[in-house]
Biopython code that builds the backbone (N, CA, C, O; Angstrom):
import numpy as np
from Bio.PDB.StructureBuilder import StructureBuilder

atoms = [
    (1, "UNK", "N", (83.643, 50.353, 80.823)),
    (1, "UNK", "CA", (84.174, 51.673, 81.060)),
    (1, "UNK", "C", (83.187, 52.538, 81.839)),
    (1, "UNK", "O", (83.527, 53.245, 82.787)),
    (2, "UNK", "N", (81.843, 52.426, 81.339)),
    (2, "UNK", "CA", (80.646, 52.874, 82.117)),
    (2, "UNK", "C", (80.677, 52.652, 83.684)),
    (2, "UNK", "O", (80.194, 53.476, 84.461)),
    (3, "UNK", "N", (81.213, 51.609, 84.042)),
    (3, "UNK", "CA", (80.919, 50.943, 85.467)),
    (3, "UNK", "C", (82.162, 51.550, 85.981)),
    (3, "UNK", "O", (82.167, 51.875, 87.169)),
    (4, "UNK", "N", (83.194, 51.749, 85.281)),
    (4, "UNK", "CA", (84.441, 52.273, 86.347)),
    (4, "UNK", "C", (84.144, 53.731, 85.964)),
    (4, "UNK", "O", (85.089, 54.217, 85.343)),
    (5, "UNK", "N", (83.709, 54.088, 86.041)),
    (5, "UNK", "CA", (83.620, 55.786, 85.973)),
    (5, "UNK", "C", (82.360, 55.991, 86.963)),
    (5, "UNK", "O", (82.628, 56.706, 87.929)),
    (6, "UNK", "N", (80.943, 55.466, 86.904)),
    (6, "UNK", "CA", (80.225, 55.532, 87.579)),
    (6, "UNK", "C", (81.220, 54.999, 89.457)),
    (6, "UNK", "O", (81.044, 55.717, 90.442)),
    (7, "UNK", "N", (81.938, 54.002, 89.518)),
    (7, "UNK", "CA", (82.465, 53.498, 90.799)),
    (7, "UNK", "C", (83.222, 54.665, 91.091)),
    (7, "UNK", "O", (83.070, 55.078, 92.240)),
    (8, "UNK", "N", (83.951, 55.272, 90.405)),
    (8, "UNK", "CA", (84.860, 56.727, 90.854)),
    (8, "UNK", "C", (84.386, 57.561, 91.226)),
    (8, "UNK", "O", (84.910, 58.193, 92.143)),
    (9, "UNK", "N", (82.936, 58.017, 90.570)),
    (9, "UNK", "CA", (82.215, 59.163, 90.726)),
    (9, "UNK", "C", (81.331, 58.749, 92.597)),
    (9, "UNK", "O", (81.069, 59.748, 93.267)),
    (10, "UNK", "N", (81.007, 57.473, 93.164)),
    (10, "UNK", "CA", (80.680, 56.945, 94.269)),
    (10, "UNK", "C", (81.583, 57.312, 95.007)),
    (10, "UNK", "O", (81.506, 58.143, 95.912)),
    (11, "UNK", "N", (82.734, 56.553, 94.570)),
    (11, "UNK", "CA", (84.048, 57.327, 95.523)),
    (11, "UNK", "C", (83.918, 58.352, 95.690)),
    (11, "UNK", "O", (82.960, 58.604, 96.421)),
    (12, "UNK", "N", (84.603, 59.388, 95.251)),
    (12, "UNK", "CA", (84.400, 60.549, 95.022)),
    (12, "UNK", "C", (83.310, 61.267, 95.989)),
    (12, "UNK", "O", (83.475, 62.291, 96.653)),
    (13, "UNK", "N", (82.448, 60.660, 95.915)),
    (13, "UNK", "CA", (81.025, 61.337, 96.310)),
    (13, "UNK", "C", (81.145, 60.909, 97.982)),
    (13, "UNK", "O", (80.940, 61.687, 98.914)),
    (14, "UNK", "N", (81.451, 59.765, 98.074)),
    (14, "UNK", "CA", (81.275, 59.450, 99.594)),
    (14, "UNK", "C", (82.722, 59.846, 100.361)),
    (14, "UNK", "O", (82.843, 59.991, 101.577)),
    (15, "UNK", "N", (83.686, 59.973, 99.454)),
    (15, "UNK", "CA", (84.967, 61.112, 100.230)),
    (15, "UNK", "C", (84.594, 62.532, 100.314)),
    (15, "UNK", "O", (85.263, 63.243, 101.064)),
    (16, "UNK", "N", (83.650, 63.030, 99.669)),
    (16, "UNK", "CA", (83.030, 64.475, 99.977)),
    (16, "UNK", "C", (82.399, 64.710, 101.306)),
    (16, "UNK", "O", (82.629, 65.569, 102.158)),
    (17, "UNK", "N", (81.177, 63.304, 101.249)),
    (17, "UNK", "CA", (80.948, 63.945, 102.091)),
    (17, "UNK", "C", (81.483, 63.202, 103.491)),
    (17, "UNK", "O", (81.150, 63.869, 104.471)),
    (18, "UNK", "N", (82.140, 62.133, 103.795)),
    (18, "UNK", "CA", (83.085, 62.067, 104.881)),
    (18, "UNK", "C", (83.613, 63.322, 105.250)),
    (18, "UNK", "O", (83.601, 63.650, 106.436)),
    (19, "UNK", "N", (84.142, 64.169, 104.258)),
    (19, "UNK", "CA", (85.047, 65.153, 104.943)),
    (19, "UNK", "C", (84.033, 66.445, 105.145)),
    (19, "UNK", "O", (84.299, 67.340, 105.947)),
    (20, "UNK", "N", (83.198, 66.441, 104.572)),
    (20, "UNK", "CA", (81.767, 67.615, 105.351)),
    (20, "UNK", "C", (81.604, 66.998, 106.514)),
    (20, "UNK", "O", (81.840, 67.563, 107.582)),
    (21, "UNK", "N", (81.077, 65.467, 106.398)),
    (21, "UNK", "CA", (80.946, 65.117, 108.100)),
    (21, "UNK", "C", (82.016, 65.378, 109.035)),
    (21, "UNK", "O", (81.548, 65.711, 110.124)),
    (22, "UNK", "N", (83.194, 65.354, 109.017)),
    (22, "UNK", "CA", (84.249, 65.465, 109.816)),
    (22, "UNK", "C", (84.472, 66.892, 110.072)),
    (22, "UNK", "O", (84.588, 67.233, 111.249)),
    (23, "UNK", "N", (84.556, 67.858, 109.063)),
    (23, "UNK", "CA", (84.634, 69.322, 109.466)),
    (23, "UNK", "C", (83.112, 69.596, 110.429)),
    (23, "UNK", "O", (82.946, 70.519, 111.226)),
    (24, "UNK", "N", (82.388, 68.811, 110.178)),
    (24, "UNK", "CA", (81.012, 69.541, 110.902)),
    (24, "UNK", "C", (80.964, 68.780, 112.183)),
    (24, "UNK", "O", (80.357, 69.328, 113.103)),
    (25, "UNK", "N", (81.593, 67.404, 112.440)),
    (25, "UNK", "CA", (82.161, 67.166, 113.610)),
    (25, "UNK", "C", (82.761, 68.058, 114.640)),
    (25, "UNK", "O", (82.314, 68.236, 115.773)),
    (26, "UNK", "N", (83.786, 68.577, 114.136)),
    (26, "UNK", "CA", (84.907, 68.941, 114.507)),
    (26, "UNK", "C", (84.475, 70.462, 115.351)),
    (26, "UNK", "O", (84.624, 70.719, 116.545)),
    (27, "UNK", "N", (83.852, 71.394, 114.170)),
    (27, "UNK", "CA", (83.074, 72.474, 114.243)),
    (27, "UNK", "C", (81.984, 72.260, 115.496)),
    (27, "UNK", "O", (82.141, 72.930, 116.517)),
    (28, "UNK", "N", (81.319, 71.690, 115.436)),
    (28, "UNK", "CA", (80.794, 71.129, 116.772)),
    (28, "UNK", "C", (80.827, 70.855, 118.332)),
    (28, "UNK", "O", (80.171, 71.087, 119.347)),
    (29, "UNK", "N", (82.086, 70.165, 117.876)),
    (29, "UNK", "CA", (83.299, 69.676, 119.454)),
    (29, "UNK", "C", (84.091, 70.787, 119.637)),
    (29, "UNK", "O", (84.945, 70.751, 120.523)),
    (30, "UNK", "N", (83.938, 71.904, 118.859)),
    (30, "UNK", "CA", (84.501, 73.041, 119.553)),
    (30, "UNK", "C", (83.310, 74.359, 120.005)),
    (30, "UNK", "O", (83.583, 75.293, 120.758)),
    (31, "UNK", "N", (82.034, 74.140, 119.360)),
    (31, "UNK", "CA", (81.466, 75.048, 119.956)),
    (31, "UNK", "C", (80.866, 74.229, 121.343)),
    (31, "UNK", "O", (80.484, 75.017, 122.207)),
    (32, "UNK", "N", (80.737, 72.929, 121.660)),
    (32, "UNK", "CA", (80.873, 72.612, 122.664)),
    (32, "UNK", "C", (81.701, 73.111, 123.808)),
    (32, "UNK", "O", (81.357, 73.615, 124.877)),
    (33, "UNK", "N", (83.029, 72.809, 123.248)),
    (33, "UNK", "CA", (83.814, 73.472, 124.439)),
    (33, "UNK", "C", (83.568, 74.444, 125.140)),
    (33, "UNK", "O", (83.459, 74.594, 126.357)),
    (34, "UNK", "N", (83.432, 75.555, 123.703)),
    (34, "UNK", "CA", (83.309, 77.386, 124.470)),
    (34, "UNK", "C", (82.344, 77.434, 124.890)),
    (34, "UNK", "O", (82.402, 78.138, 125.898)),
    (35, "UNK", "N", (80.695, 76.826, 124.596)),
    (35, "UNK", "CA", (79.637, 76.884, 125.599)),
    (35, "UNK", "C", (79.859, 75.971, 127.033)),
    (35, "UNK", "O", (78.921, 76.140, 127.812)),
    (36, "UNK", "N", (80.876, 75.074, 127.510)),
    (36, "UNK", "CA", (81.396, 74.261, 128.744)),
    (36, "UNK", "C", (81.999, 75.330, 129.319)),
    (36, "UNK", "O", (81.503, 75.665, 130.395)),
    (37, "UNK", "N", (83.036, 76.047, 128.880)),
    (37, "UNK", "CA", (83.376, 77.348, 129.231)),
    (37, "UNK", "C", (82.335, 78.378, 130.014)),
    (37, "UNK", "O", (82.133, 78.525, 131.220)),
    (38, "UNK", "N", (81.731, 79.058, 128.811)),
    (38, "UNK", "CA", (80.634, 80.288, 129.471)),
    (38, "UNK", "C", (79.818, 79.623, 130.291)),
    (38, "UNK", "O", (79.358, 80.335, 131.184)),
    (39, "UNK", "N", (79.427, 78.341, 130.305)),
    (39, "UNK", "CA", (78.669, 77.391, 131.369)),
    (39, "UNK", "C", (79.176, 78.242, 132.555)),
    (39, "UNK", "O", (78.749, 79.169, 133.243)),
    (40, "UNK", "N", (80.564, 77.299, 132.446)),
    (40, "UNK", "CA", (81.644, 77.106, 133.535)),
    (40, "UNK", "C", (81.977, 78.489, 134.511)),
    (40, "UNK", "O", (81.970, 78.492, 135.742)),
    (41, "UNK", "N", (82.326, 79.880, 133.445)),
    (41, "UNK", "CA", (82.445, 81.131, 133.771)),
    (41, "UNK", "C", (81.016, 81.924, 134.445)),
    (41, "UNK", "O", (80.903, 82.912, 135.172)),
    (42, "UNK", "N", (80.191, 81.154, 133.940)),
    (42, "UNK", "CA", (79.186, 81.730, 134.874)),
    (42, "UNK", "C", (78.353, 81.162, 136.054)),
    (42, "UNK", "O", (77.374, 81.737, 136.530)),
    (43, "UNK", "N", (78.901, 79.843, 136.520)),
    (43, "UNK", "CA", (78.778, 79.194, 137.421)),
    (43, "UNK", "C", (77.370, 78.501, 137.180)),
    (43, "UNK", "O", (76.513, 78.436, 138.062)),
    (44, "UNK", "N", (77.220, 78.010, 135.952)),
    (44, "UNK", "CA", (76.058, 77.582, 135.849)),
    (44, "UNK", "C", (75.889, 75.715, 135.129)),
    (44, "UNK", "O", (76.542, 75.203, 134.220)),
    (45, "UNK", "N", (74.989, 75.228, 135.812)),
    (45, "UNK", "CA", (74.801, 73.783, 135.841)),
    (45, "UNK", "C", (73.886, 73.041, 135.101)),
    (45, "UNK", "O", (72.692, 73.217, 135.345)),
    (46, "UNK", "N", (74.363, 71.897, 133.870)),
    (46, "UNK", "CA", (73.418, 71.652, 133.175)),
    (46, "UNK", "C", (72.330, 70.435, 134.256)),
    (46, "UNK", "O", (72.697, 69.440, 134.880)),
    (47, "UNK", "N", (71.108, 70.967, 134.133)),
    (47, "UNK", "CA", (69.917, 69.956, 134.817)),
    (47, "UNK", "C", (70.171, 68.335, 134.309)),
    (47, "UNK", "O", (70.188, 67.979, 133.130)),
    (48, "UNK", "N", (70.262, 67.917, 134.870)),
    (48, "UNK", "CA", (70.246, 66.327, 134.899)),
    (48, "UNK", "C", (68.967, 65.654, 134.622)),
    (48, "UNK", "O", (68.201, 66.210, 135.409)),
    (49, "UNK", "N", (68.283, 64.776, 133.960)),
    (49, "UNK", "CA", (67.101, 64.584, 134.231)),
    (49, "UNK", "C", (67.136, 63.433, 135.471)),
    (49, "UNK", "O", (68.312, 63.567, 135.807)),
    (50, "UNK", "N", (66.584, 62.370, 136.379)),
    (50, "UNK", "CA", (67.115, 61.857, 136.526)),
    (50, "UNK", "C", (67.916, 61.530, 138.041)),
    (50, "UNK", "O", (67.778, 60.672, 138.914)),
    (51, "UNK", "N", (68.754, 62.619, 137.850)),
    (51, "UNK", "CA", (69.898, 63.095, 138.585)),
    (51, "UNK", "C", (69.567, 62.131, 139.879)),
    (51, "UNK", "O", (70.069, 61.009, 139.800)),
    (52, "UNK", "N", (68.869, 62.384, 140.944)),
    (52, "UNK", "CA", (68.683, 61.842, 141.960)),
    (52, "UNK", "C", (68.953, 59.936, 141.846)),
    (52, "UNK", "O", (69.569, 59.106, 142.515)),
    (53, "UNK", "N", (68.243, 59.920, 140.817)),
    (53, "UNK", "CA", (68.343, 57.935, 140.829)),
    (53, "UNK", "C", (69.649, 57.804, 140.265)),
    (53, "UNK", "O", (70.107, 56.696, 140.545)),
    (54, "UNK", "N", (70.316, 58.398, 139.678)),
    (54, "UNK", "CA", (71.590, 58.398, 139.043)),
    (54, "UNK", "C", (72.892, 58.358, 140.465)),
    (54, "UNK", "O", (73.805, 57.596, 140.784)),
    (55, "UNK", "N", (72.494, 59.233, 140.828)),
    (55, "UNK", "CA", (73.825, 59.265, 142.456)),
    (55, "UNK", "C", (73.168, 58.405, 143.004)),
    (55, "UNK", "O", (73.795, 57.788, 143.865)),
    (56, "UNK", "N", (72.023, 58.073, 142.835)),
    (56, "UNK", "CA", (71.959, 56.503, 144.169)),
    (56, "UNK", "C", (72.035, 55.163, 143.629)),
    (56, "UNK", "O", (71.748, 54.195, 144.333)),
    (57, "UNK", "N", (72.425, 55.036, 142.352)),
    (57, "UNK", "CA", (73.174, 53.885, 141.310)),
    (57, "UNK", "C", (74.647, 54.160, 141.589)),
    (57, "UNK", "O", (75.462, 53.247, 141.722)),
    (58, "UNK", "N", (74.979, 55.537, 141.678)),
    (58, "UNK", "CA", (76.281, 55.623, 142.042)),
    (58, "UNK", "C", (76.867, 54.877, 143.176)),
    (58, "UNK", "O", (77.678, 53.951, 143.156)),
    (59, "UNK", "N", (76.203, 55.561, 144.322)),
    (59, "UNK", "CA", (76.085, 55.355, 145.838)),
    (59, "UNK", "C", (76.208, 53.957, 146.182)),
    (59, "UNK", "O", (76.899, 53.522, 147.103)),
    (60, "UNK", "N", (75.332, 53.120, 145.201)),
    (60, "UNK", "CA", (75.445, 51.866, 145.621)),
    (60, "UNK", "C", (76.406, 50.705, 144.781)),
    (60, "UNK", "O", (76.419, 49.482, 144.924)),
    (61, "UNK", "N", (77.260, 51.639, 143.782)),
    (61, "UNK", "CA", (78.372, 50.929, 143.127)),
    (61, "UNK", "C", (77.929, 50.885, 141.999)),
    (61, "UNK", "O", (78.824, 50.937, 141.156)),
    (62, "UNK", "N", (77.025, 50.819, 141.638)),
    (62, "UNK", "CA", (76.471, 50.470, 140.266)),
    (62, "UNK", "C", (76.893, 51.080, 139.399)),
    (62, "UNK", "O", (76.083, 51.850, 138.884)),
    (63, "UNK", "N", (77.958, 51.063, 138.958)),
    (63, "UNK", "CA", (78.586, 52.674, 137.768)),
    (63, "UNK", "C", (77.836, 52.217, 136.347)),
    (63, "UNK", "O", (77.164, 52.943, 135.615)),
    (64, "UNK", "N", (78.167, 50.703, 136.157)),
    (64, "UNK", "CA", (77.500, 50.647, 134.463)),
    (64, "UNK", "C", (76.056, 51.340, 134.432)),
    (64, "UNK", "O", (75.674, 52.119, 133.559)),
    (65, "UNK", "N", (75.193, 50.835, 135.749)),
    (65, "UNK", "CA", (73.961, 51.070, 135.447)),
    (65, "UNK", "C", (73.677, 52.521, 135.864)),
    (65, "UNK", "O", (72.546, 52.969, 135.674)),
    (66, "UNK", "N", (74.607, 53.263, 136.407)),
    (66, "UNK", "CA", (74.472, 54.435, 136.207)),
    (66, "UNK", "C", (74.819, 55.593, 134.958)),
    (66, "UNK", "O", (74.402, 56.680, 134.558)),
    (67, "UNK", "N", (75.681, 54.763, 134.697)),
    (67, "UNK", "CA", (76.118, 55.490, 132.790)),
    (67, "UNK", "C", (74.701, 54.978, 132.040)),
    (67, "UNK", "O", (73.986, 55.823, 131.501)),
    (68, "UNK", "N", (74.351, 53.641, 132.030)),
    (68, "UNK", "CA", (73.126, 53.501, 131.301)),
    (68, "UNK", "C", (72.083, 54.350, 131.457)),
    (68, "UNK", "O", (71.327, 54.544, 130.506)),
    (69, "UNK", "N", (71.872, 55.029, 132.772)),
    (69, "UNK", "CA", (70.616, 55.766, 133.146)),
    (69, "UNK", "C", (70.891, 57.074, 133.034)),
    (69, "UNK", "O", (69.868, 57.756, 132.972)),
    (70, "UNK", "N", (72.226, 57.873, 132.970)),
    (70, "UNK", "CA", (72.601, 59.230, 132.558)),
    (70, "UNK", "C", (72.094, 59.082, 131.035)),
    (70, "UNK", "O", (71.284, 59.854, 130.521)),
    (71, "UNK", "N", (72.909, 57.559, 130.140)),
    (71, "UNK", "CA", (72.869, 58.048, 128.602)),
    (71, "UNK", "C", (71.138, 58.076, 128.055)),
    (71, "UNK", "O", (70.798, 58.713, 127.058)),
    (72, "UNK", "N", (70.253, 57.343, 128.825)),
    (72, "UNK", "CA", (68.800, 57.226, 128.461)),
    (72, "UNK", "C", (68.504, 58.493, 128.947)),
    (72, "UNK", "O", (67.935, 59.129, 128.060)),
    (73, "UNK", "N", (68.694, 59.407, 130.388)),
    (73, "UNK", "CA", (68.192, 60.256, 130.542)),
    (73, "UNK", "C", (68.560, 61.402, 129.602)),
    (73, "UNK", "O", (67.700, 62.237, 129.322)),
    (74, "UNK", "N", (69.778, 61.485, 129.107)),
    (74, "UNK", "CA", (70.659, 63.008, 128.315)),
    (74, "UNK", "C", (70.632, 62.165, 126.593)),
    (74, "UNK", "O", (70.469, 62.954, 125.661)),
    (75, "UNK", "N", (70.696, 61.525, 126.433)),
    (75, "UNK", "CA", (70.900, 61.287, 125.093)),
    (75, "UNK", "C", (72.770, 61.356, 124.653)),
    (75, "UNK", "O", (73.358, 61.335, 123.572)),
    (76, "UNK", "N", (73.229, 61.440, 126.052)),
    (76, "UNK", "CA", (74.640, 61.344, 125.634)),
    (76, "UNK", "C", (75.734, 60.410, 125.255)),
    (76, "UNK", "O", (75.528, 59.465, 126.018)),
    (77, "UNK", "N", (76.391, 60.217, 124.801)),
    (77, "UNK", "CA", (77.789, 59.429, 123.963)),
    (77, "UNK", "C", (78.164, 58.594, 125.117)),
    (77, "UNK", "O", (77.715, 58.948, 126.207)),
    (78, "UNK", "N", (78.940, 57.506, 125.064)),
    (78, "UNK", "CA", (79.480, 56.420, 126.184)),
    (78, "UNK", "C", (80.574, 57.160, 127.223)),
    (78, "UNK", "O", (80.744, 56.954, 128.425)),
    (79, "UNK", "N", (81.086, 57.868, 126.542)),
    (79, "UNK", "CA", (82.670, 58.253, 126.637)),
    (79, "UNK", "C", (81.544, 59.445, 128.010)),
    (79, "UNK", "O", (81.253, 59.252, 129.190)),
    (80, "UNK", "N", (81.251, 60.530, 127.097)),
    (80, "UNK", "CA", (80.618, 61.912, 127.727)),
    (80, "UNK", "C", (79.959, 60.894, 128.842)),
    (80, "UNK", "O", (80.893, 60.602, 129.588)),
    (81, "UNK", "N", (78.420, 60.031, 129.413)),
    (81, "UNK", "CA", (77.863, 59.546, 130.430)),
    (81, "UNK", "C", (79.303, 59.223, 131.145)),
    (81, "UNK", "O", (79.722, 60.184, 131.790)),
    (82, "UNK", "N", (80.053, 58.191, 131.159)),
    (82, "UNK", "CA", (81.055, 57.704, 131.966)),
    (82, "UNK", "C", (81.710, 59.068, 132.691)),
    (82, "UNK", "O", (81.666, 59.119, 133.920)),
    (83, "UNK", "N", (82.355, 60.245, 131.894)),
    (83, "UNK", "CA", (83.043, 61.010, 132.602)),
    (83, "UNK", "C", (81.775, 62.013, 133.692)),
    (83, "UNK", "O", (82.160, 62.429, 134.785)),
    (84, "UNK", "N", (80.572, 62.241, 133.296)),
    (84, "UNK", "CA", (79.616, 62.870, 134.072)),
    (84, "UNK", "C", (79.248, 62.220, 134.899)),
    (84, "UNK", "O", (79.019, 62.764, 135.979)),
    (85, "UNK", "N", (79.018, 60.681, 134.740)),
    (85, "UNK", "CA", (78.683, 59.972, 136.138)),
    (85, "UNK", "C", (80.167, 59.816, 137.562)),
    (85, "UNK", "O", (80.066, 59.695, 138.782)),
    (86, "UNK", "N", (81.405, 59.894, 136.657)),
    (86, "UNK", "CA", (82.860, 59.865, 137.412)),
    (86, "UNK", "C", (82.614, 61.225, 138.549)),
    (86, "UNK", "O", (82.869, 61.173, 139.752)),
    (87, "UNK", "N", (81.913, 62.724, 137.616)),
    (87, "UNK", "CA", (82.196, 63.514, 138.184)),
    (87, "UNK", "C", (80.824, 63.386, 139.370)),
    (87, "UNK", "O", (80.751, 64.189, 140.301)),
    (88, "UNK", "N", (80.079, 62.585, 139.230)),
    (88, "UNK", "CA", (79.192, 62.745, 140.291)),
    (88, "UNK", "C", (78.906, 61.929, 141.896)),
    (88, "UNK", "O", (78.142, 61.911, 142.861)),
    (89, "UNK", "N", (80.741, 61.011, 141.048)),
    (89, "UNK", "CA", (81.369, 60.487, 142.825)),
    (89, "UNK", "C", (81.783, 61.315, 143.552)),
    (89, "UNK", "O", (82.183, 61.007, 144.675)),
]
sb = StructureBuilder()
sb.init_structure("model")
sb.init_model(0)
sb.init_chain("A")
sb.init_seg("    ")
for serial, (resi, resn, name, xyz) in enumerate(atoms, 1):
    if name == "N":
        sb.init_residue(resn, " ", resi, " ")
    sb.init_atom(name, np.array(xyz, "f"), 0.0, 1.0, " ", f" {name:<3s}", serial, name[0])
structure = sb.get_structure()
């Protein structure tokens, strides 16, 4: 009886905090947006590190190895490098 009450209380515990992680996800991917926005509204550009060897991986077709060298330079997600290197054809 000990062991199924302790296994519920695990449950329990790791559905808590799944759903803290997911609201603080979520919360996140939207203050993202509105700072892409005021970026955007004020005509202003995030620095690339990089940048230069990145469009000439582009330039020469290389898209994987240019997502590889955006995500080492920014620390960014697969999905996010792919669409920033798209926008830098």
């Amino acid at each position: 009886m000990d062991i199924l009450f302790l296994a519920c209380l695990v449950i329990l515990g790791i559905w808590a905090v799944q759903k803290n992680v997911s609201r603080a996800e979520r919360t996140a991917a939207r203050v993202e947006r509105k700072l892409d926005l005021v970026l955007q509204h004020l005509d202003l550009h995030e620095e690339i590190p990089d940048k230069d060897a990145i469009v000439a991986l582009v330039r020469e077709g290389r898209t994987v190895q240019a997502i590889k060298a955006y995500r080492e330079a920014t620390g960014a997600g697969l999905l996010e490098a792919k669409q920033a290197v798209d926008r830098l054809t």
